[in-house]
DRENDOKE-155627 format. One record per residue (C-alpha): y, x, z. Coordinates in steps of 0.05 Angstrom, whole numbers, plus 32768, in hexadecimal, padded with zeros to 4 digits. Layout:
N
<py:Y px:X pz:Z>
...
This chain:
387
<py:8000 px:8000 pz:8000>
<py:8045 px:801C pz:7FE5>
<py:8082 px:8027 pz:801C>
<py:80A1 px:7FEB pz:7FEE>
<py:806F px:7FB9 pz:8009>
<py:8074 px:7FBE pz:804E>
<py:8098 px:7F7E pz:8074>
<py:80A6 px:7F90 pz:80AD>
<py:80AB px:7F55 pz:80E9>
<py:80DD px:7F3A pz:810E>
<py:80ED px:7F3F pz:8149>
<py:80E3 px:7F0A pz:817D>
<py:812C px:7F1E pz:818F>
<py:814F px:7F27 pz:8158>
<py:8187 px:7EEC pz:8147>
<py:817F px:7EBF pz:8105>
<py:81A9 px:7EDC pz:80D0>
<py:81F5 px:7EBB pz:80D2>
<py:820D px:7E85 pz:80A2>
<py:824B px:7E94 pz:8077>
<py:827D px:7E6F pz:80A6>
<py:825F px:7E90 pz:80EA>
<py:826A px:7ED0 pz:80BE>
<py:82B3 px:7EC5 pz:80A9>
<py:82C1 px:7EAB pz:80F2>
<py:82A0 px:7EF0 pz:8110>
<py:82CE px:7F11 pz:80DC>
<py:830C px:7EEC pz:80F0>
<py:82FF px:7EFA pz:8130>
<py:82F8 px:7F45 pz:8123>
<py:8330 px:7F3E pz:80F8>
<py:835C px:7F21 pz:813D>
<py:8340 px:7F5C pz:8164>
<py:8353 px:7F92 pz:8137>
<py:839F px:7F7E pz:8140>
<py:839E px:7F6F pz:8186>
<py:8379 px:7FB2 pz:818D>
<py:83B7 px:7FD4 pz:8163>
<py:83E9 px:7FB7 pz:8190>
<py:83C8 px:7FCC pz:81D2>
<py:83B7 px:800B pz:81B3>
<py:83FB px:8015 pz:81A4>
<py:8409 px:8001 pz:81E4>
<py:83E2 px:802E pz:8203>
<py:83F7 px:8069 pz:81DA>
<py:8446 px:8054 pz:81E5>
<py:843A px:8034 pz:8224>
<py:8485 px:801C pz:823F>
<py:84A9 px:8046 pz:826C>
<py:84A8 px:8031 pz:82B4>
<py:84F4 px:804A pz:82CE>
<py:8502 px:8013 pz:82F9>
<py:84DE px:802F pz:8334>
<py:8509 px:8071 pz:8336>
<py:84DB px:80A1 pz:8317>
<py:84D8 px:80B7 pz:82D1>
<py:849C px:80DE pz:82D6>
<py:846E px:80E3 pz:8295>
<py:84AE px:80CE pz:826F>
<py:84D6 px:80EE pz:823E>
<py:8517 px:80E1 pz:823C>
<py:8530 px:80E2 pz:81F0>
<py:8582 px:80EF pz:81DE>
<py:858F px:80CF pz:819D>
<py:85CB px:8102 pz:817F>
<py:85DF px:80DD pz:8142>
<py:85FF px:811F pz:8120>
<py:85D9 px:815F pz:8103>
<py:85BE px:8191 pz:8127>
<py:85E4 px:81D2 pz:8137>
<py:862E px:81B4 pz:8146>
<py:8653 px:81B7 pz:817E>
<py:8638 px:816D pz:8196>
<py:85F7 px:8180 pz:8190>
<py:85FC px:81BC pz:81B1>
<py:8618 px:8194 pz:81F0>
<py:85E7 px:8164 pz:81EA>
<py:85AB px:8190 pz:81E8>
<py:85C1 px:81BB pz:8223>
<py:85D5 px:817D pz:8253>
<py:8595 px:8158 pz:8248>
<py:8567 px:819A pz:8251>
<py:8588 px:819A pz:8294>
<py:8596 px:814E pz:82A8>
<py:854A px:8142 pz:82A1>
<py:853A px:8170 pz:82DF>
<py:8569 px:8146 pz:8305>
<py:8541 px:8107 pz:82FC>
<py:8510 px:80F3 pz:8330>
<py:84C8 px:810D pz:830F>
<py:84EA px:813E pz:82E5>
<py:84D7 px:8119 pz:829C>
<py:84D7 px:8142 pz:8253>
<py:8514 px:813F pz:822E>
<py:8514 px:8134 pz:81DE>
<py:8551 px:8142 pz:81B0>
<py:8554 px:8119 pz:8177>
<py:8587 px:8123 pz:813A>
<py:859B px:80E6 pz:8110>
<py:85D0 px:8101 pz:80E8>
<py:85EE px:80CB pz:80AC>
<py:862E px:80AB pz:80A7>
<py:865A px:80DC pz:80D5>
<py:862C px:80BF pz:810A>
<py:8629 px:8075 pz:8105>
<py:85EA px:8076 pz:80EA>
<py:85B9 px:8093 pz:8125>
<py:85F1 px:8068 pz:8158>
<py:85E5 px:8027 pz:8134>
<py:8592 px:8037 pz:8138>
<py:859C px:8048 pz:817A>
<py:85B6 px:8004 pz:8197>
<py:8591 px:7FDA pz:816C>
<py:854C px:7FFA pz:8189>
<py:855B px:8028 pz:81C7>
<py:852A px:800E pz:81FE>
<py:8557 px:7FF7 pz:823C>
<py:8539 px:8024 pz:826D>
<py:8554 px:8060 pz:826E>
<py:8522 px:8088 pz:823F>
<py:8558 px:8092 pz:8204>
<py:8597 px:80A0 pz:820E>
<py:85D1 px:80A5 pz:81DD>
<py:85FC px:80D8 pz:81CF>
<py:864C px:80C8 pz:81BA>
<py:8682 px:80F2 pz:81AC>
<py:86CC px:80E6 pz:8189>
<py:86A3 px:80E9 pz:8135>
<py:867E px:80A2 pz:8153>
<py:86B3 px:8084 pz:8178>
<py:86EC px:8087 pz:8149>
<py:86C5 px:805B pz:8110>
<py:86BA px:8025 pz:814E>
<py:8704 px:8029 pz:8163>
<py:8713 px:8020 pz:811B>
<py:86DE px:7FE7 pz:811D>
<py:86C1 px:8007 pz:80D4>
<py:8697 px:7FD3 pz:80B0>
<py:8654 px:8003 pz:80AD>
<py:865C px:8009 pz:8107>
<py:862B px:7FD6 pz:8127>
<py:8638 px:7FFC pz:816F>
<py:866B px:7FE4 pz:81A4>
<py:8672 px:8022 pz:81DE>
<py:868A px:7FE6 pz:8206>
<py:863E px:7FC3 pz:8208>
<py:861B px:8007 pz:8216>
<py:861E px:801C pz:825A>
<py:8635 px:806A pz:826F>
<py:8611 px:809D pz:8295>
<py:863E px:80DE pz:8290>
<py:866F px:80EF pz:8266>
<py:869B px:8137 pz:8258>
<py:86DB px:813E pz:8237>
<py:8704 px:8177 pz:8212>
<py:8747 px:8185 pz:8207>
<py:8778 px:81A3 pz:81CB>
<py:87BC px:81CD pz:81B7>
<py:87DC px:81C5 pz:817F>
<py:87F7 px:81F6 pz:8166>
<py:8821 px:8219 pz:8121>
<py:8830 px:8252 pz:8100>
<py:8873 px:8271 pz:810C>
<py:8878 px:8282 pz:80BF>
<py:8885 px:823A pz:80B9>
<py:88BF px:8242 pz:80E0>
<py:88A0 px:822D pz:8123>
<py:88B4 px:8247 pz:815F>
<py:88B3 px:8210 pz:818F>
<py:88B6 px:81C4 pz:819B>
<py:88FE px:81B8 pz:8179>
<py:88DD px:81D5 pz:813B>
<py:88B4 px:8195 pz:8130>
<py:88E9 px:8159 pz:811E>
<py:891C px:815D pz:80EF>
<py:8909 px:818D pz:80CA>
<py:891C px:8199 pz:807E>
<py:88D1 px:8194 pz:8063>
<py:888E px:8173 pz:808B>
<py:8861 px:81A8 pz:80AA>
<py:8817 px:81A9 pz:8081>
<py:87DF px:8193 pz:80B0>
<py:879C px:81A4 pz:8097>
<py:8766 px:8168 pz:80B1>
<py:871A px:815F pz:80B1>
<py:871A px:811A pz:80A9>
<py:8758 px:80EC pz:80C2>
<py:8722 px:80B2 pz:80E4>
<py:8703 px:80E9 pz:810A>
<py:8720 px:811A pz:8147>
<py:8753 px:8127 pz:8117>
<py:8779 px:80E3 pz:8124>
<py:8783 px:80F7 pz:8178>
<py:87B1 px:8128 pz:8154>
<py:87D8 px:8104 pz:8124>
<py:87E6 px:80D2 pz:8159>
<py:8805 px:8104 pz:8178>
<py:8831 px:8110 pz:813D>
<py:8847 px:80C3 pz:813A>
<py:885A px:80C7 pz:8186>
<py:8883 px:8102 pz:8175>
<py:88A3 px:80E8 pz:8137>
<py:888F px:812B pz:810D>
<py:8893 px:8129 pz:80C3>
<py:884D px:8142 pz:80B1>
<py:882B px:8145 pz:8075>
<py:87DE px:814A pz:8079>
<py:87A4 px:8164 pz:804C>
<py:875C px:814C pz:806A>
<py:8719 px:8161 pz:8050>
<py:8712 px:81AA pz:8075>
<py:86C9 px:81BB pz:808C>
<py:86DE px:81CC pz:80D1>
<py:871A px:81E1 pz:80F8>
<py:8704 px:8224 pz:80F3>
<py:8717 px:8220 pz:80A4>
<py:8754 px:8203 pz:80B1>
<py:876C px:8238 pz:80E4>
<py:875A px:8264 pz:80A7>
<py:8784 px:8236 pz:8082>
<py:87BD px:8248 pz:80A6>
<py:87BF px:8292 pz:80AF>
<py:87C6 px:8294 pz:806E>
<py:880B px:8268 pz:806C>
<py:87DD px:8229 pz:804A>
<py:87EA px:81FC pz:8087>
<py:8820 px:81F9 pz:80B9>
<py:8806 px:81DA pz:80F0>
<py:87BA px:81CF pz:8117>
<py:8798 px:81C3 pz:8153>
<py:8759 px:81E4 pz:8179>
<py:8736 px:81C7 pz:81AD>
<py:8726 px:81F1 pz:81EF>
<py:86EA px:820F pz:81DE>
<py:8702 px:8233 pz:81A8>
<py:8744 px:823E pz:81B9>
<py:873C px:828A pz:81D7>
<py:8722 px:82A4 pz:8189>
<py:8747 px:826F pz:815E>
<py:8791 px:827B pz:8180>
<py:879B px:82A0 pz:81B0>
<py:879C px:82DE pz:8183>
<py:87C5 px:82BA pz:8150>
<py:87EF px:82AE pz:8196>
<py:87FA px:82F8 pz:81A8>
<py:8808 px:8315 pz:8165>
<py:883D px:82E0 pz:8161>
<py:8827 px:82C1 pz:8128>
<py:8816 px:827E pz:8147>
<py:8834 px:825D pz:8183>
<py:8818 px:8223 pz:81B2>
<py:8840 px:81EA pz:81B3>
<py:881D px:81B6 pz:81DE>
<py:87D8 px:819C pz:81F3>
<py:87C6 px:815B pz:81E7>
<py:87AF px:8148 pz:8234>
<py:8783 px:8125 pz:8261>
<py:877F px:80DD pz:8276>
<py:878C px:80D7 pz:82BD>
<py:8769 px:809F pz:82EB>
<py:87A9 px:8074 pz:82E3>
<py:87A0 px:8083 pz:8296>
<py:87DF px:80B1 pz:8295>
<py:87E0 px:80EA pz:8263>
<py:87E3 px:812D pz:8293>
<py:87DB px:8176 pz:8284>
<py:87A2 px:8194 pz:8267>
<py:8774 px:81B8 pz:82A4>
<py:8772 px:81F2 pz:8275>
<py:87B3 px:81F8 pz:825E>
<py:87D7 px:81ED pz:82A1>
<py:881B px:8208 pz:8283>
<py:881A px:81E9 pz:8238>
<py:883D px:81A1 pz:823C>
<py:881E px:8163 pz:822A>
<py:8830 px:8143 pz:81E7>
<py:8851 px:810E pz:8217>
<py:887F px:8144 pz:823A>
<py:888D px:8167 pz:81FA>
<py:88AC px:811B pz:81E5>
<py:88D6 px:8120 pz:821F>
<py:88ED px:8160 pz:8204>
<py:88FC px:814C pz:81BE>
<py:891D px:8109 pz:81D2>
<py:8935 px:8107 pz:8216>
<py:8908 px:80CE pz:8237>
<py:88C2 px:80B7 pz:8240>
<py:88A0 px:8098 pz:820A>
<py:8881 px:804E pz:8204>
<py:886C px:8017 pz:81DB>
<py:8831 px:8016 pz:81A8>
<py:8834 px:805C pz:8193>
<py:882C px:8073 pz:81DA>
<py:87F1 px:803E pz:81E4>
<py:87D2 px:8053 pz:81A4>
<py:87D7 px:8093 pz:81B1>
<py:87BE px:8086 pz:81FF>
<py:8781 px:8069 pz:81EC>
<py:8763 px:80A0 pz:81B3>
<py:876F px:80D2 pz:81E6>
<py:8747 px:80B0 pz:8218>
<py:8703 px:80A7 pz:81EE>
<py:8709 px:80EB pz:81C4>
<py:871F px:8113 pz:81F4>
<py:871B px:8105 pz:8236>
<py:86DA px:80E2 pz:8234>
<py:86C6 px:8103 pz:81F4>
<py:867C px:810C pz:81F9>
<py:8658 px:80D6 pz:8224>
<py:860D px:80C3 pz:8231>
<py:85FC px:8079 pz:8227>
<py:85BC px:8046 pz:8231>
<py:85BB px:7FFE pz:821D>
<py:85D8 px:7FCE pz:8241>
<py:8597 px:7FA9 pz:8257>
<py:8585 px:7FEA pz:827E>
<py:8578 px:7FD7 pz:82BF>
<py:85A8 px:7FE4 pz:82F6>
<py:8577 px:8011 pz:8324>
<py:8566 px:803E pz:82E2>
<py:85BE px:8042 pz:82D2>
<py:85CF px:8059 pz:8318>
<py:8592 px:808C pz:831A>
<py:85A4 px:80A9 pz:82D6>
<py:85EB px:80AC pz:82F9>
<py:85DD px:80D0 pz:8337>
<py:85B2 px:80FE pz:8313>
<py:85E8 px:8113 pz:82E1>
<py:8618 px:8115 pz:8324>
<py:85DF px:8149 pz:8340>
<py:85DE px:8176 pz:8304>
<py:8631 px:816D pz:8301>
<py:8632 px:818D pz:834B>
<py:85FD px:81BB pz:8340>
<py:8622 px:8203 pz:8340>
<py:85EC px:8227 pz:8317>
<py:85FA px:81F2 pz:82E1>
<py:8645 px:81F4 pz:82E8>
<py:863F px:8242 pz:82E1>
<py:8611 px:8244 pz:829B>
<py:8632 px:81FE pz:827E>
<py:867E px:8222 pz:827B>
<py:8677 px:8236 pz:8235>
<py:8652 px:81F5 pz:8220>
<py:8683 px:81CE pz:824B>
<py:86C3 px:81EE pz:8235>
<py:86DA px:81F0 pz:827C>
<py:86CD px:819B pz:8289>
<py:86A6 px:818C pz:82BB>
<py:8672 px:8150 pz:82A8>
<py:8691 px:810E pz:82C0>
<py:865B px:80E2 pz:82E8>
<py:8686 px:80C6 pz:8324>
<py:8670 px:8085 pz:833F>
<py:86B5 px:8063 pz:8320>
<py:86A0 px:8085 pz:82D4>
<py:8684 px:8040 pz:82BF>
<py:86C6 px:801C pz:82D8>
<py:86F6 px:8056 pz:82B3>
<py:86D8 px:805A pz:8270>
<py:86CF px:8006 pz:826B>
<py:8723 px:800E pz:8276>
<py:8721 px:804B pz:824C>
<py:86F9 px:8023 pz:820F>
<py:871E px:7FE5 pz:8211>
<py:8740 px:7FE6 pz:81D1>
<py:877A px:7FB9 pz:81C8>
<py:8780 px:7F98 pz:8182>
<py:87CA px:7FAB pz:8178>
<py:87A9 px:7FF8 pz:8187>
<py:877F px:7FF3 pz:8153>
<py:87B9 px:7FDA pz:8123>
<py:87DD px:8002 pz:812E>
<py:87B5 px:8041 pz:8123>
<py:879A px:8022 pz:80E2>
<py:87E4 px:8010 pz:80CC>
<py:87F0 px:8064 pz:80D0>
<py:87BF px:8076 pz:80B1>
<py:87CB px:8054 pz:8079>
<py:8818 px:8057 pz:8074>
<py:881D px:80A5 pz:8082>
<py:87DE px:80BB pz:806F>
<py:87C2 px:808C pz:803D>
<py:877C px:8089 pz:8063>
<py:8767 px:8041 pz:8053>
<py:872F px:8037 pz:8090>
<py:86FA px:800E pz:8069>
């Protein structure tokens, strides 16, 4: 008998074949388990963080930093989150992510349309993402005012010109015969702080934007192509200060600091170098006021003063805010840190007082006339339409 012949039995136990609709409902039924097995799966893969109790251990904490890698934000961001995270109770990873596009309201607008609200991203801001939202730009889906902080650090600036232009102090900057070339990245960027400044002074400036950097447009003016710049802190010492003591350059005043009272004051780092408020006083014998002041008020605050920040959604619980908060108050106290974060810094210490929440809500509140008015400018003296 051939191996093709054989029959073998059945089994007492074996089950009766299935009919076609017990198969197709065994299928289906598969069919159901295979997707709830991808979601748990998932689940169990991503499981969701568990903040609320106070300890973030086995998470990674992830800062979204919507521009490219390598600038000076990132640079700041990467360096205050390496640190921040061993201030959080159970010590979790820390994961820098770049989402450059759209000078940065791309990765912001991902962020707060999927940013989990507890505490395990975190986004980073600085004055490139928060002008386009002051200017309420079409593409911004973000509103700082809806996020809630966790630290922020600001920077300051001098403006300053060359004395070929025929600058040799404050009364060198009104009434002049011809406007003083001011070379610009971009005039809805940092750049506007500064041109604000020029309205509140009444200067007759003309502007060229479209520089690479401020270190091109410094350039730009050694060799007698623009008149007049500013340099924030940080690079201040390499930028100017030679420029400064061969004479060839000279300070005029810093742009300031928002006080608590939202006053402009003097720069901590240029104790001796008025305001742009005090040099007004100078030029036209009183105070200023009225919108140009506010306008320029109000830039100051959120690209200066509180120029870089740290945000989580709004949902985020309460508990996981004020522990994010104390820890960046730990690592702002900690002396080691202050020591190695100078440079990074640029001589600001990080801002995560109990009160920071109540300053920057005053500090974002953007009044509609504000925005007019800075939109009107830009139009009118430097035909910038802001679309």
């Amino acid at each position: 008998m051939t191996q093709d012949n054989l029959v073998t039995p059945a089994r007492p136990e074996d089950p009766p074949p299935p009919n076609r609709r017990t198969a197709l409902a065994i299928m289906a039924g598969f069919a159901v388990a295979g997707v709830g097995g991808t979601l748990l799966g998932g689940r169990l893969l991503n499981p969701p963080a568990s903040t609320a109790d106070g300890d973030f251990a086995g998470e990674t904490v992830e800062f979204l930093i919507p521009l490219a890698e390598g600038g000076g934000t990132d640079t700041w961001a990467r360096f205050v989150g390496a640190e921040l995270v061993h201030k959080i109770p159970g010590v979790p990873g820390f994961a820098p992510v770049n989402e450059a596009g759209g000078e940065g309201i791309t990765g912001t607008n991902h962020f707060v349309s999927s940013a989990p609200p507890d505490g395990t991203e975190v986004l980073v801001s600085t004055a490139t993402t928060v002008v386009p939202w002051l200017l309420t730009r079409p593409a911004v889906r973000y509103d700082f005012t809806r996020l809630q902080p966790i630290l922020a650090n600001g920077t300051g600036a001098v403006v300053y010109a060359r004395t070929g232009a025929g600058v040799s102090g404050l009364s060198d900057l009104v009434d002049r015969s011809t406007p003083l070339k001011f070379g610009g990245i971009t005039a809805t960027g940092l750049d506007l702080t500064t041109l604000l400044a020029f309205d509140l002074l009444e200067m007759d400036v003309d502007a060229t934007f479209g520089f690479e950097g401020r270190g091109p447009v410094n350039l730009a003016l050694q060799r007698g192509e623009i008149d007049i710049d500013y340099t924030t802190t940080s690079t201040y010492a390499s930028a100017v200060e030679p420029m400064e003591e061969a004479k060839t350059a000279v300070v005029l005043f810093c742009l300031g600091q928002l006080d608590e009272s939202g006053e402009v004051v003097r720069d901590p780092n240029f104790p001796d170098t008025p305001t742009v408020v005090e040099a007004y006083e100078e030029l036209h014998g009183s105070a200023p006021s009225g919108p140009k002041l506010d306008a320029y008020k109000t830039v100051l605050g959120v690209t200066y003063t509180y120029q870089k920040a740290l945000w989580v959604p709004a949902e985020t619980p309460k508990a996981v805010v004020d522990l994010m908060r104390t820890s960046s108050e730990a690592l702002a106290q900690d002396k080691d840190f202050e020591e190695a974060a100078d440079k990074v810094l640029g001589g600001y210490p990080l801002d995560a007082g109990a009160d920071l929440a109540t300053r920057i809500r005053e500090a974002y509140t953007v009044d509609a006339s504000v925005r007019e008015h800075v939109i009107t400018l830009l139009s009118s003296s430097y035909n910038v339409t802001v679309e």
